[in-house]
C-alpha positions in Angstrom: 108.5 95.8 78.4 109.3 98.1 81.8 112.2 99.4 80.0 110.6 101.1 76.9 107.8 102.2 79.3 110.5 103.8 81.7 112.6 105.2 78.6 109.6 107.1 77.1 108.8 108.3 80.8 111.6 109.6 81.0 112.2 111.4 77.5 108.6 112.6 77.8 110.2 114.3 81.8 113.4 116.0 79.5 111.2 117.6 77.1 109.8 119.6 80.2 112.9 121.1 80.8 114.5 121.6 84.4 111.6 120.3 86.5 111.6 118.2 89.0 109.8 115.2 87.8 108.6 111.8 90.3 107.9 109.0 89.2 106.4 106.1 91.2 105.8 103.0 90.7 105.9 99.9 91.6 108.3 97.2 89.1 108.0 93.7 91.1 111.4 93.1 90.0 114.7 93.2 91.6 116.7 96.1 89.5 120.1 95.5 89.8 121.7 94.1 87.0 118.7 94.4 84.8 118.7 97.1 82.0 115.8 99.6 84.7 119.1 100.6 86.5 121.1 101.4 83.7 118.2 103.6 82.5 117.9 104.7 86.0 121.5 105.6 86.9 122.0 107.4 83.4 118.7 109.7 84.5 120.4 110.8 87.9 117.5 108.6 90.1 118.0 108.3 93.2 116.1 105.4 95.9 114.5 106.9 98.0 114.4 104.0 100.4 117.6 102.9 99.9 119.1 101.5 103.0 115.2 101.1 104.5 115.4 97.3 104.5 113.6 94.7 102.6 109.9 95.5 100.7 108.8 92.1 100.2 108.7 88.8 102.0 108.1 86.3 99.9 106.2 82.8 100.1 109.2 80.9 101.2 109.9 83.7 103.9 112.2 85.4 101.8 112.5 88.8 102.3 114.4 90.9 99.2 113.5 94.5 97.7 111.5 94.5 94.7 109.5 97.6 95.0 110.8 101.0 94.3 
């Protein structure tokens, strides 16, 4: 499941200490509302392509934001 990936990411990153840690990926999902953004918000993450517009267009013509 993304979410015990993500959570052992990210305790793996705090037992670094202060550093600044990226991690990239790619979750084919849409976030919000889903457990990945509670996790997300409680680490401090921040989008950095939020407000760049859609990152998928689906079959139907679609477009929405899935990638991250």
């Amino acid at each position: 499941m993304a979410s015990d990936l993500l959570t052992m990411t990210l305790e793996l990153a705090e037992s670094l200490g202060r550093v600044p840690v990226f991690i990239v990926g790619d979750f084919n999902l849409n976030i919000d509302g889903h457990d990945l953004a509670h996790i997300l918000n409680w680490a401090g993450w921040e989008d950095l392509l939020q407000g760049m517009g859609p990152t998928c267009k689906g079959t139907g013509g679609t477009e929405s934001k899935i990638d991250y």
